[in-house]
N, C-alpha and C positions, 0 to 999 in steps of 0.2 A: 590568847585573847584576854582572859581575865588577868595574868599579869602586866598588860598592856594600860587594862582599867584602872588595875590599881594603881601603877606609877601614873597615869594623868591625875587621880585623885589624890596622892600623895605631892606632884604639883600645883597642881591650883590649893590645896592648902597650905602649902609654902608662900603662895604669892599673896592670897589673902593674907598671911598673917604678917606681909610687907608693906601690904596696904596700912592695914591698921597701925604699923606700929610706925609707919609713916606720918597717916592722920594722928596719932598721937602726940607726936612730937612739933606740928603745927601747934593742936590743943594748948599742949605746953608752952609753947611761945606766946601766942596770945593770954594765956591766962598769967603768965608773968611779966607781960608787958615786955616782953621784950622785942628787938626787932627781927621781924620775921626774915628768913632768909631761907633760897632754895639751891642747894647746891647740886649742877649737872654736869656730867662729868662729856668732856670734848672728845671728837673720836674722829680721826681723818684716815683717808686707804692710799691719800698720796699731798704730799708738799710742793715747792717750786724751785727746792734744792738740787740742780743734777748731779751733785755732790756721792758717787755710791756708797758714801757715810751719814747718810739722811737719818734721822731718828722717826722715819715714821713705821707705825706697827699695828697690825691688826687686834692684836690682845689688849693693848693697853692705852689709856686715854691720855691726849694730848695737852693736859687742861682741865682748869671748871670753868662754868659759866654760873655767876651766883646770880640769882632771881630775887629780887628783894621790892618790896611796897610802895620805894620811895621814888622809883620811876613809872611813870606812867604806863608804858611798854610791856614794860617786867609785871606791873598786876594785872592787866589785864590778861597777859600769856600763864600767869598762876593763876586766874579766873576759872582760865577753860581746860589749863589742868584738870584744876580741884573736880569739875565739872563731865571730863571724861572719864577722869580716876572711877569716878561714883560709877557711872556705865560701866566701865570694865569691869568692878568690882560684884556688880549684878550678873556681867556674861559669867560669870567663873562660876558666884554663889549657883545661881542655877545653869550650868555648864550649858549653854546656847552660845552659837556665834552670831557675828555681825559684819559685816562688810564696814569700810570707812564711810561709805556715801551713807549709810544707816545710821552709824552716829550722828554725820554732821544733819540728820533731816529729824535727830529727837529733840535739838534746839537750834534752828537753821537760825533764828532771830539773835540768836547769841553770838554765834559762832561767825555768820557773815559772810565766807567763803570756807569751803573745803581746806586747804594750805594751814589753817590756824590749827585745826582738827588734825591733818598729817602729823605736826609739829610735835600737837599735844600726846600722840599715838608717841613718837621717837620718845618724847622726854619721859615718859612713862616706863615705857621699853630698857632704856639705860638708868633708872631709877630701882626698877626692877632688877636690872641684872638679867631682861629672857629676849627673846625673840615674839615679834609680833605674834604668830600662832598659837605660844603659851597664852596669851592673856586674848583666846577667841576674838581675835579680829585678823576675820581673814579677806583677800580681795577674788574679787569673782574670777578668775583665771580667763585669760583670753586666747593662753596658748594650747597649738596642738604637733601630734606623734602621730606617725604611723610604721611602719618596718614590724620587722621580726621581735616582738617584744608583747608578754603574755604576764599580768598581774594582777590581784587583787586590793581591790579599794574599800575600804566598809563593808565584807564580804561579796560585794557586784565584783564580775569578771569581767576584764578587757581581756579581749584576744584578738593583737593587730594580727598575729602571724597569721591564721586564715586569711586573713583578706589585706596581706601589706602594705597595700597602695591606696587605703581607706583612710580618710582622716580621723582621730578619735579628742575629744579636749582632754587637756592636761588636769590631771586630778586638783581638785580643790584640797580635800583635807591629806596632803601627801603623807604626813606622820602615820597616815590611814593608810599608805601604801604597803604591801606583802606580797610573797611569795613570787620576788618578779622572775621571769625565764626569758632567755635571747638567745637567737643562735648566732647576732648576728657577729660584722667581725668590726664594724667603727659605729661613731654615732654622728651623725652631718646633722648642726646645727644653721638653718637659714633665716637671713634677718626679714624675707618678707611673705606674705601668706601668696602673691602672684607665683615667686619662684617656686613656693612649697607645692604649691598645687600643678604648674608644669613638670617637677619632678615624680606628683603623681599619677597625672597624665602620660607620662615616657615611662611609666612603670619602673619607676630607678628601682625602688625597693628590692621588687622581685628579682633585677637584674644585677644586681648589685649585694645584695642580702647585710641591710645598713638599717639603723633608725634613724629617721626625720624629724625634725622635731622644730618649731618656729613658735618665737615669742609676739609675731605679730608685731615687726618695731622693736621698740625698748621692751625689753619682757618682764613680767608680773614677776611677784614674788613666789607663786605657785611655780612656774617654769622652771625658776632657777634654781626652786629648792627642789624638782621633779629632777633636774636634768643631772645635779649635785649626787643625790641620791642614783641615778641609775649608776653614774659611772664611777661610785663610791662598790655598789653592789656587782657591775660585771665589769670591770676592768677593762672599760674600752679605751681605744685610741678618741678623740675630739675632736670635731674640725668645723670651722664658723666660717658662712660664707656672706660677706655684707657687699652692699655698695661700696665702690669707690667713690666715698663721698667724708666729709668730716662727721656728720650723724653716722651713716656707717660704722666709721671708725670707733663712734663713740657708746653705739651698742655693742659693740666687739669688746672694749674695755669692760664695762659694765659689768658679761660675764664672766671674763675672768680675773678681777681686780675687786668688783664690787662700785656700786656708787656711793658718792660723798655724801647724799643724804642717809644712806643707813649705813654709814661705813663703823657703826658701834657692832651691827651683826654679820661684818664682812666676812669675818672667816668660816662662817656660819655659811656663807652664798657665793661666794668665787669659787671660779671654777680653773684652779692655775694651771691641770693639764691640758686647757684649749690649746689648737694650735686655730693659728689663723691662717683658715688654707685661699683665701682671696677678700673682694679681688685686688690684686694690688696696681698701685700706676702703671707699674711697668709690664701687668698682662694687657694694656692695650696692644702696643706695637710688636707684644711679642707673638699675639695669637692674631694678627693681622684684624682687628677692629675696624671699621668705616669709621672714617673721620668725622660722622656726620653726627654720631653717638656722643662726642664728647661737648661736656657745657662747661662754662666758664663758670670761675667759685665765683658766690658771690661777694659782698663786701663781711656779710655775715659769717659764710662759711672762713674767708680768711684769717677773722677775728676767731674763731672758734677754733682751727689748725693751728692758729699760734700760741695759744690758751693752750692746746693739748702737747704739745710740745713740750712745756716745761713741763709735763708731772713725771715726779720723779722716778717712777716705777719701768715708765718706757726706760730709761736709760739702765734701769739698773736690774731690769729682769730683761728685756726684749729689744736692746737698740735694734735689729733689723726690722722691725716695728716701725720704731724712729724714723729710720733710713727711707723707709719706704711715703710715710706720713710728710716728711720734708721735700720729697722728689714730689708729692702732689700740693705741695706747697709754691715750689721753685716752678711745677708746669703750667700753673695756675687753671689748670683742668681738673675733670673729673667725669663717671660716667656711671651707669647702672647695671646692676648683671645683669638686665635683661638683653644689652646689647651684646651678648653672645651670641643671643638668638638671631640676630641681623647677620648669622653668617650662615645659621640654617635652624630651620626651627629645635631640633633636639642635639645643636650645637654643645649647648651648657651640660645637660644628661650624659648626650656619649662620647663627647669629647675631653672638654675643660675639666669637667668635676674629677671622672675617674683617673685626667693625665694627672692633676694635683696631688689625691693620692697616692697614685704612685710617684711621685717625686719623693713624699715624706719618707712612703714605703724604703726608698733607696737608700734616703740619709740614715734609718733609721737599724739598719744592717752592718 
């Protein structure tokens, strides 16, 4: 524990002493008259080259983006830098956190919506060189676990294993996570809290002996640096079960590619041994579906399938991904794991989920 202390101490006075020599060298600009300029360095987790020679890379930056006075744009987005730098520079001196929404409400009149505030969090973040949790801004976690899986947080104990079919939320300060134990033998990641809680409900846990774990949607940064973390620490197999739908598809990337807005701390939050164990187009007709469950993409969802198509990572880590993404492209259909349960309520628990993996289980032999 005390050498835990001291390397967060020995961080944040790293990053202060980046701050400063940062603001320094603004000082210097200004006091020499000369023209100020911010240089940010670009960072993307995929391109639109299906090319499997694409230069795109999670370590290193694609580019700068220079921030300079003489655009109107550009000073104001240095405004609210300057503006957040200052706050950040206050959570470190006296080590408190802060959620984004708490920033943007210490000058809402400034700042004007939340999005400017994000912005100003990322440019910070790759100015620095760290990940949002070094510089105490962390977001309120919305996801949760439950299964066989027993750890400590800030000294409090979770312990799902007594009770595995219990929800628990996903730790806030995970860097704060220790000591974790599992007996289990996968980890089922699900895209909605409906499904998570039928699988509570059907007691998968216990029948199963798995951890569950759901970002609620698109999941927090808590989630995905919790879920990074477990399967860093017990070596489990991964498996994501979304809609068959193009948002589905595109919380499924998310965890293990990372998204384009923090794709500077991708490698930091991907999760590249996910498997995506559903559901895909073609488990309608195979596990005999009611026709009544599937709905038409809309004009949105099509522009969105065809946007995800080109990124160049499907093709060059996962075409059967692809393969799959274009057949629900070509049916112009789609449909929800819930309509598993339209063939019996604990359809999705004792049927689909464990025949999945075992499919993996077979290939995997």
């Amino acid at each position: 524990m005390e050498g835990n202390r001291r390397r967060s101490h020995l961080e944040r006075h790293d990053l202060l002493r980046k701050i400063k020599e940062f603001c320094k060298s603004i000082l210097k600009d200004i006091t020499e008259r000369r023209s100020l300029s911010i240089s940010i360095n670009q960072f993307r987790n995929y391109c639109k080259n299906l090319d499997a020679h694409c230069s795109c890379s999670y370590d290193f930056p694609q580019g700068q983006e220079i921030l300079t006075l003489e655009k109107q744009c550009h000073a104001r987005r240095i405004d609210i830098l300057l503006s957040v730098l200052l706050i950040v520079q206050q959570l470190l001196q006296e080590n408190i956190h802060m959620s984004k929404r708490d920033i943007y409400y210490m000058h809402p009149s400034l700042y004007s919506e939340q999005s400017v505030v994000d912005q100003a969090i990322n440019d910070i973040c790759i100015l620095l060189q760290c990940s949002r949790h070094n510089i105490n801004v962390v977001s309120a976690g919305k996801g949760m676990v439950m299964g066989w899986l027993r750890f400590l947080e800030s000294g409090a104990k979770f312990d799902c294993i007594n009770s595995p079919n219990d929800a628990h939320p996903i730790p806030t300060f995970v860097e704060k996570v220790k000591d974790i134990i599992s007996t289990a033998n996968y980890i089922l990641v699900v895209e909605k809290e409906s499904v998570f809680h039928r699988l509570a409900n059907d007691q998968y846990c216990t029948r199963n002996r798995c951890i569950v774990i759901t970002g609620r949607g698109y999941p927090d940064i808590s989630t995905r640096r919790f879920l990074r973390l477990l399967i860093e620490k017990l070596r489990l197999p991964t498996f994501c079960l979304v809609d068959c739908d193009p948002y589905g598809f595109d919380i499924l990337t998310t965890y293990r590619f990372g998204s384009m807005q923090m794709a500077y701390d991708a490698k930091f939050l991907r999760i590249p041994e996910m498997h995506w164990l559903g559901a895909f187009p073609s488990d309608f007709e195979k596990y005999g579906l009611p026709k009544n469950c599937r709905l038409k993409l809309t004009v949105e969802d099509t522009r969105k399938t065809e946007a995800m198509l080109h990124r160049c990572y499907l093709q060059r880590e996962v075409p059967h991904w692809r393969s799959e993404l274009e057949l629900m492209l070509q049916s112009g259909v789609k449909f929800e794991i819930e309509a598993f349960c339209a063939r019996s309520f604990s359809f999705l628990s004792e049927k689909y989920i464990p025949s999945k993996i075992q499919e993996f289980e077979r290939l995997a032999v």
